[in-house]
Every structure is written in structure tokens, then in C-alpha cells.
SEROGU-920632 format. One record per residue: residue in three letters; z, y, x of N, C-alpha, C in turn. Coordinates in steps of 0.1 Angstrom, whole numbers, plus 5000, padded with zeros to 4 digits. Layout:
N
ALAZYXZYXZYX
...
This chain:
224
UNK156073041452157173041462156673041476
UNK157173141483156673131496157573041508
UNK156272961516157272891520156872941537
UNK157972881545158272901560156972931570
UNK155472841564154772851570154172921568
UNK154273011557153573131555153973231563
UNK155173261570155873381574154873391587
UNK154773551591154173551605154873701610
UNK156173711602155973841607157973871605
UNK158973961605159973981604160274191605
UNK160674241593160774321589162474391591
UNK162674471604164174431604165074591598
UNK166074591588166574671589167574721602
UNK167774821608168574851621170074851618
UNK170474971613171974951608172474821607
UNK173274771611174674631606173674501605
UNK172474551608171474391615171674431626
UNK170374491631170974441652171774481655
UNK172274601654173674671659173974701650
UNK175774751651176474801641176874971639
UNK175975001644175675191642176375241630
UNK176275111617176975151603178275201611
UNK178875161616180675221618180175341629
UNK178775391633178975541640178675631626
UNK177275581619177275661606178375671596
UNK179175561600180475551586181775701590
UNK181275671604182475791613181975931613
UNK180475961614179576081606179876121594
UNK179676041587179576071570181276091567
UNK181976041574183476061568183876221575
UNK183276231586183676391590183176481579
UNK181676471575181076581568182076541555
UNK182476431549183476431540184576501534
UNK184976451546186476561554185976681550
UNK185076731556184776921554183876961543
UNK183976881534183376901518184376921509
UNK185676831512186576801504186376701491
UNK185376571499185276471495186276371497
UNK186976271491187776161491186876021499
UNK187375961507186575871519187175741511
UNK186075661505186675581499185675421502
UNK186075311504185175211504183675211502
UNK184275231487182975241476182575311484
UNK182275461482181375521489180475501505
UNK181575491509181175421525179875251524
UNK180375201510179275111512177775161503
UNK178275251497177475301486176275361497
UNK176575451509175775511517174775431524
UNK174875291526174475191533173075211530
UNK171975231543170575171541169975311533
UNK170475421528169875521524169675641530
UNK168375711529168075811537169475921535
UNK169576031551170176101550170776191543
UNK169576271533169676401524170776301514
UNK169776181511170276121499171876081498
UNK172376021510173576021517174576171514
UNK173976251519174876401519174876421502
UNK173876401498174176451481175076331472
UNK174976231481176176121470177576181473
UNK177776231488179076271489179476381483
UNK178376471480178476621470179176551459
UNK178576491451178276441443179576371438
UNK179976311450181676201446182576351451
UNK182476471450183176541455183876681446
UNK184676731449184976831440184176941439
UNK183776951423182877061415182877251416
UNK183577211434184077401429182977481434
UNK182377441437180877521445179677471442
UNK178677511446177377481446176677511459
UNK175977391466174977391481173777401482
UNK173577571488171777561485171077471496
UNK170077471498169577361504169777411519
UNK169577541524169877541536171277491540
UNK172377501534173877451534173477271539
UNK173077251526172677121531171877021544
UNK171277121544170377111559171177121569
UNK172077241572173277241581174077111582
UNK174677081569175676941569174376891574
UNK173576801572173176721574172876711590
UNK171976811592172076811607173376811616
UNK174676871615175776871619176376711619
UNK176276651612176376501609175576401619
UNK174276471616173476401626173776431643
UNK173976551644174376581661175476501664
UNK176576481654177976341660177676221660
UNK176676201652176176091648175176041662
UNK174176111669173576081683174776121691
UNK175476171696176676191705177276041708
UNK177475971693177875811692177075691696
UNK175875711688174975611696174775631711
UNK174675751714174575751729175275701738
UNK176475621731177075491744176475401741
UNK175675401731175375171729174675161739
UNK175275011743174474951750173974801751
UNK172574741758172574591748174074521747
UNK175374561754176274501745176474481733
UNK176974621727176474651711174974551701
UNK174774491705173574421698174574291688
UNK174374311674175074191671174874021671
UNK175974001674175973801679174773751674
UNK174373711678173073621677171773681677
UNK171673831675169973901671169473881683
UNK170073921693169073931707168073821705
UNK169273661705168173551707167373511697
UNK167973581685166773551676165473651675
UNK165973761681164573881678163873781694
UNK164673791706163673681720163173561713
UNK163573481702162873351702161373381694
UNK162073481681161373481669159673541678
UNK160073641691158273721698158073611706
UNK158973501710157873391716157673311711
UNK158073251696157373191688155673261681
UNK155573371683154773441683154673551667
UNK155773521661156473631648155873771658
UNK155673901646155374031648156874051642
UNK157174201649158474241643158374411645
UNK158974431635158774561630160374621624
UNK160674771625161674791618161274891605
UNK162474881597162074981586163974981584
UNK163675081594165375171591165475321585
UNK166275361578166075501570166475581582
UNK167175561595167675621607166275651611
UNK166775811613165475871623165875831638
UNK167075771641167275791652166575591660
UNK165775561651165975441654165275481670
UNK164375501672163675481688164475461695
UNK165375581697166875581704167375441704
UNK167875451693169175341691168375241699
UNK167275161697166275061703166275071716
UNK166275161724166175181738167675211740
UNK168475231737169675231742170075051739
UNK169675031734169874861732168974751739
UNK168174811743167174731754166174661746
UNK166074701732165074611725163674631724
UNK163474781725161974861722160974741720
UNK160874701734159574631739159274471728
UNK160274501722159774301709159374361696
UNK158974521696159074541686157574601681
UNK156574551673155474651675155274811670
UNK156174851660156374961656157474951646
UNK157675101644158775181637158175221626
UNK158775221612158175271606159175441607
UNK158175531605158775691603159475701593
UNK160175731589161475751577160875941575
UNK160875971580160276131580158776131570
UNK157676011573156576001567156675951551
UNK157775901547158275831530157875921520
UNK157875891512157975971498159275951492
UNK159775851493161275781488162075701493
UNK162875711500163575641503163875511500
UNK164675431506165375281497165875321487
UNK166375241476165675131475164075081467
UNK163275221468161775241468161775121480
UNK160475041475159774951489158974991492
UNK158775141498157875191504157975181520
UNK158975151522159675161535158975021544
UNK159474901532159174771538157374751536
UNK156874841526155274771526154974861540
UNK155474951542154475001556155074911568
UNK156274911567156274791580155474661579
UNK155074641568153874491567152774561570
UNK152374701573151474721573150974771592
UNK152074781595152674811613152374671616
UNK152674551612152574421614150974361612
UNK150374481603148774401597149474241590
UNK149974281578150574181577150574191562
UNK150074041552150274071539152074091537
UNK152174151526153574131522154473981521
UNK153573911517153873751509154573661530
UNK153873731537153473691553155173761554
UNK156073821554156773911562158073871552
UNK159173841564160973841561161273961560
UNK162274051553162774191555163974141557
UNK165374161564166574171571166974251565
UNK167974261559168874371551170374371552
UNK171274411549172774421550172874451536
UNK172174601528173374661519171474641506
UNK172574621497171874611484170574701478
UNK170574821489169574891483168374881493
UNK168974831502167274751511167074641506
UNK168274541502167474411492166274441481
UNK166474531474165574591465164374601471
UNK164474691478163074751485162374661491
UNK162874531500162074441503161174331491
UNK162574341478162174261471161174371463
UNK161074461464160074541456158874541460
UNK159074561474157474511483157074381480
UNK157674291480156774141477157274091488
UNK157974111495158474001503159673931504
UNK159773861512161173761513162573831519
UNK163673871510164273941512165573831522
UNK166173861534167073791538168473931536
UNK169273851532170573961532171173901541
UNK172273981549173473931558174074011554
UNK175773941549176774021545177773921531
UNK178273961528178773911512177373871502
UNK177573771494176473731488176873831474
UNK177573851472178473871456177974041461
UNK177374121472176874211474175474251475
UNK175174101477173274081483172974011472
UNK173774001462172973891453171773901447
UNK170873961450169274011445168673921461
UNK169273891470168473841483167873711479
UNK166973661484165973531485166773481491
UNK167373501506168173451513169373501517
UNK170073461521171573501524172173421536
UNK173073531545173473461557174873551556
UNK176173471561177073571562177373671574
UNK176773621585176673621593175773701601
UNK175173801610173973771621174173611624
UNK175173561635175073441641174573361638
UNK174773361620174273281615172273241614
UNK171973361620170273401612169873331628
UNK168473161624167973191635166773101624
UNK165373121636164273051625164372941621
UNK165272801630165672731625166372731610
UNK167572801610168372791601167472851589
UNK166472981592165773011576164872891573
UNK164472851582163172741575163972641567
UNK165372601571165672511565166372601551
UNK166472721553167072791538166072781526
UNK164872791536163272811527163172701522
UNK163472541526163372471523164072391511
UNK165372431514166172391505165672401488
């Protein structure tokens, strides 16, 4: 069991951890919806959470009516067309948009002297980070372009332990949606979920909250 004092590092997913971009991508993916002649439904909308793009466009194929077939350039179109509304939207955040509590916990966690790293399936993370004033607490990004597999593969979270020079057993992963819980827990590390637990129930940790997440509060979760 790993405990608090082993940690030296924090692995963050971006989406619905530091900011809430999920409701720009949720407003993306329901356009390309719309013009598939897919049905915009919960499920789906949470089903998309934490998964790379392509893979996103083919679930909504997929939940959608059988009267055609998309060759891949088709797809490449949707997808990039998704993506151009999708930066149009981020392009207002600003560190307002950061959610309640991450700022001080991403400021406490680099002067406690924690490494932090993201591992978001968004290509657009640079962006989103610099429209939010965070870049500078972060030592790298992992490339979502460089994968082999998307979440919930933990290929995502071992290279961010690896951006960190950091064993796995050493590093928290941050998650929201069930298929990055996987992935961190596939990597070998300590999976924190924020969100519904009855959603994250594969997480090591659970917060319902951001507000809730600070090192205080995990060391005493690690402890319990």
C-alpha cells in the first residue's frame, strides 16, 4: 500500500479537474451530433469523458443511425470541424475558469516541492494552460498525438511519471471520468477520482468535489 510519503509527484487530468472545458467539449461533440443524426443523450455525453478524439467521433457513429458508412477522410473532417468550435470556446477561458480549489492546490502542491505533470487526451491542453495562467507549475505535457492508445490504456499516465522522472508507485493521477481511473490504475499508481463515487468506483481515492482536493485532505484519505 502506498503511503503519503511516498508521493513526489501529481499526474493531472485537464478536462473537469482544473477547468471545466468538459461543458466546451460536451457543446462540440453535441454539434457534430446534431449533424450525424445522433441522439445527445447523458450516457453518451459521460461516455465521451477522458477519451481521445477519433475514439469520441466513432462512439457517436456508433450510438447513431446505420444509414451510411464514414470513410476516414469524412471522419477527419468531423473531427477537425469539432475541434475548430471546440478552440473558438476555450479561447475565452480565463484563470477565472480554473475550478474552486485547484489553483491553491496545484500553488501549494509546487511549493511543497510535488512535480506536476498533465496527461490529458486534449491536444489542445498548451492552450487551455496558458489561457488559464497555469503553464509555469507544470513540468510537461504529455503529447496525446505520441500514444499508441488512448485511455483507458495507462499509457498516457506512465509517460507522465516519466515527464516527472518519477516511479509510478511515487505519482497521484487526478481523474473525473472512469476511463482515466483505469489508466492511472493500470499504470501503477494512485488513482484520485473527483466526481460521483458510484462513477469512480475503481478510484484509490475519491473527492466529490475539486474543493474538496488539497494535500492535506489526501494524506489524511491515505491514511485512513
Amino acid at each position: 500500500m502506498t503511503k503519503f510519503s511516498d508521493i513526489k509527484g501529481f499526474a493531472f487530468d485537464l478536462d473537469g479537474v482544473i477547468a471545466d472545458t468538459a461543458r466546451f467539449h460536451g457543446q462540440a461533440w453535441h454539434q457534430t451530433a446534431d449533424e450525424v443524426g445522433t441522439p445527445w443523450t447523458p450516457e453518451l455525453a459521460e461516455g465521451l469523458k477522458g477519451i481521445s478524439r477519433m475514439d469520441s467521433l466513432q462512439m457517436i457513429l456508433d450510438h447513431g443511425p446505420k444509414t451510411r458508412t464514414y470513410t476516414v477522410d469524412e471522419k477527419e473532417m468531423l473531427a477537425e470541424k469539432k475541434n475548430k468550435n471546440y478552440q473558438a470556446l476555450i479561447a475565452t477561458l480565463t484563470p477565472n475558469d480554473i475550478l474552486p480549489g485547484m489553483a491553491d492546490f496545484i500553488q501549494s502542491a509546487v511549493a511543497k516541492g510535488y512535480q506536476l505533470s498533465v496527461a490529458s487526451a486534449s491536444k489542445n491542453a498548451p492552450m487551455i494552460l496558458e489561457h488559464l495562467g497555469l503553464t509555469r507549475y507544470f513540468v510537461g505535457i504529455v503529447d496525446p498525438a505520441t500514444l499508441h492508445a488512448g485511455k483507458p490504456d495507462p499509457e498516457i499516465f506512465t509517460r507522465a511519471a516519466e515527464i516527472l522522472q518519477l516511479q509510478p508507485s511515487q505519482v497521484i493521477g487526478l481523474e473525473d471520468s472512469a476511463a482515466g481511473i483505469r489508466s492511472i490504475n493500470g499504470a501503477g499508481e494512485v488513482s484520485l477520482g473527483i466526481g460521483e463515487q458510484s462513477v469512480l468506483q475503481e478510484a484509490t481515492l475519491n473527492f466529490a468535489t475539486t474543493v474538496e482536493v488539497s494535500l492535506t485532505a489526501i494524506e489524511q484519505a491515505m491514511t485512513d
